[in-house]
C-alpha positions as MATLAB code, in Angstrom:
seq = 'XXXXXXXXXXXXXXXXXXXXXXXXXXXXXXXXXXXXXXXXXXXXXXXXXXXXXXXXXXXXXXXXXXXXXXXXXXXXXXXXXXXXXXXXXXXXXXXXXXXXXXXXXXX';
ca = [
     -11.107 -151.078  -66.521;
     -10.798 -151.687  -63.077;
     -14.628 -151.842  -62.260;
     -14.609 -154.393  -65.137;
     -11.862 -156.065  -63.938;
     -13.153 -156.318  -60.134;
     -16.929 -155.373  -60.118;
     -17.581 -156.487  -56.164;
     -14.675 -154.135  -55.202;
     -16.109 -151.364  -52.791;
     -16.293 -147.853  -54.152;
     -14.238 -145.606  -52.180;
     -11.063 -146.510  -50.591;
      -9.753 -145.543  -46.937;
      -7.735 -142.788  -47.492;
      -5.368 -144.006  -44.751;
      -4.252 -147.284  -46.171;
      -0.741 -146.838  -47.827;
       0.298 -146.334  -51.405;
       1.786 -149.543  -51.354;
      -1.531 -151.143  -50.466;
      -2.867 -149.448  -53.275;
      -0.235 -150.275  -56.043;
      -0.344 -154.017  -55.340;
      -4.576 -153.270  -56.061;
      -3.451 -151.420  -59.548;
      -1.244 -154.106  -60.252;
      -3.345 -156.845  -59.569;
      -5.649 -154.783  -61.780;
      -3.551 -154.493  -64.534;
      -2.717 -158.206  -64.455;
      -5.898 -159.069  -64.521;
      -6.853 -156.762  -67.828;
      -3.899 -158.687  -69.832;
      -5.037 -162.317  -68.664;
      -8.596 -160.772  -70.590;
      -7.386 -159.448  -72.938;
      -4.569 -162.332  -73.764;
      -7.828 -164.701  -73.971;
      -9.209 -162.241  -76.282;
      -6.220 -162.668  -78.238;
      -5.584 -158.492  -78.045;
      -2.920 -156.800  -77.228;
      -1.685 -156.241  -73.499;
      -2.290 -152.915  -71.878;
       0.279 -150.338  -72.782;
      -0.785 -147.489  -70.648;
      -2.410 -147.703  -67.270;
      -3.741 -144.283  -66.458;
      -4.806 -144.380  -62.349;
      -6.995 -140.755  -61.853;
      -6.960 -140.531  -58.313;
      -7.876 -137.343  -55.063;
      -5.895 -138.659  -52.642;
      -1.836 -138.656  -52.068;
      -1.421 -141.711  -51.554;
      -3.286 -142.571  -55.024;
      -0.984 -140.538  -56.503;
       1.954 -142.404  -55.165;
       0.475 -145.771  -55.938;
       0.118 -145.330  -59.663;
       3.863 -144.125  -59.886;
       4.664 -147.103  -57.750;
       2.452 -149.338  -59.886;
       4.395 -147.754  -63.207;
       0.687 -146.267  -64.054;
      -0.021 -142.615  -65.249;
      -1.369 -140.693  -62.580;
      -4.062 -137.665  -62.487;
      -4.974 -136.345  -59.516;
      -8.480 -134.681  -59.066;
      -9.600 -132.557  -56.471;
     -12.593 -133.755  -56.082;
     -11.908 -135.003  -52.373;
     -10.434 -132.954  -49.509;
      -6.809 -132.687  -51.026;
      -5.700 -129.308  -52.667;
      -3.905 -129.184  -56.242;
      -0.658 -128.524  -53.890;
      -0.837 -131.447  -51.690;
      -1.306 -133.909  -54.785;
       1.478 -132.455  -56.803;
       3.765 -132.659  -53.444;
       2.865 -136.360  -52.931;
       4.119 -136.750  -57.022;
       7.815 -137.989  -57.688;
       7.457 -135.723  -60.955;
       5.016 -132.824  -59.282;
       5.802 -130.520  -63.120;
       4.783 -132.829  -64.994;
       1.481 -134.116  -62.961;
      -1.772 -133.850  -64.440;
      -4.328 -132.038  -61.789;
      -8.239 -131.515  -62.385;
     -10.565 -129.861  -60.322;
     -13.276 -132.390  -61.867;
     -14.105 -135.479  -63.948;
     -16.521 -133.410  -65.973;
     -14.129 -132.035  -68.459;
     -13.156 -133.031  -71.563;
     -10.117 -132.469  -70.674;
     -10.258 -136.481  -69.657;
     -11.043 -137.936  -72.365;
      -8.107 -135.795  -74.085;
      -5.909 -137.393  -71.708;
      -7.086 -140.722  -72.005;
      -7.488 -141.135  -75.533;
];
């Protein structure tokens, strides 16, 4: 949703720019998927799922009350994304967006 919701946002992200940076981004996000959705006349988002390969993306979706899954697709080890979790047990880690494993999680 978020590329729908802000299509001239830059892919990629500094991976220095704090979590709380980041969950203001997923919350604008989410805010701005219930304003289309309200004019829709659907039903708000109930689950925000934020798949991130970074820490601080990690942190961000707790912060933004989204679902996290980390991927390590990026330079960050299963270990260091589960470590950056408030809930490290119960994070969801891939080593790839390929699987169906996703769209198990998603759906």
């Amino acid at each position: 949703m978020h590329w729908r919701c802000f299509p001239s946002f830059p892919k990629g992200w500094d991976i220095s720019k704090p979590a709380s940076d980041r969950a203001e981004l997923l919350r604008a996000a989410r805010a701005k998927a219930n304003a289309a959705m309200a004019a829709a006349e659907e039903a708000a988002v109930e689950r925000h799922i934020h798949i991130g390969d970074a820490p601080y993306d990690i942190q961000a979706a707790e912060m933004a009350g989204c679902v996290p899954i980390g991927v390590t697709t990026g330079i960050f080890s299963e270990d260091v994304l589960r470590k950056a979790s408030k809930n490290p047990d119960a994070l969801v880690v891939l080593s790839s967006l390929e699987s169906t494993e996703v769209d198990a999680l998603v759906l």
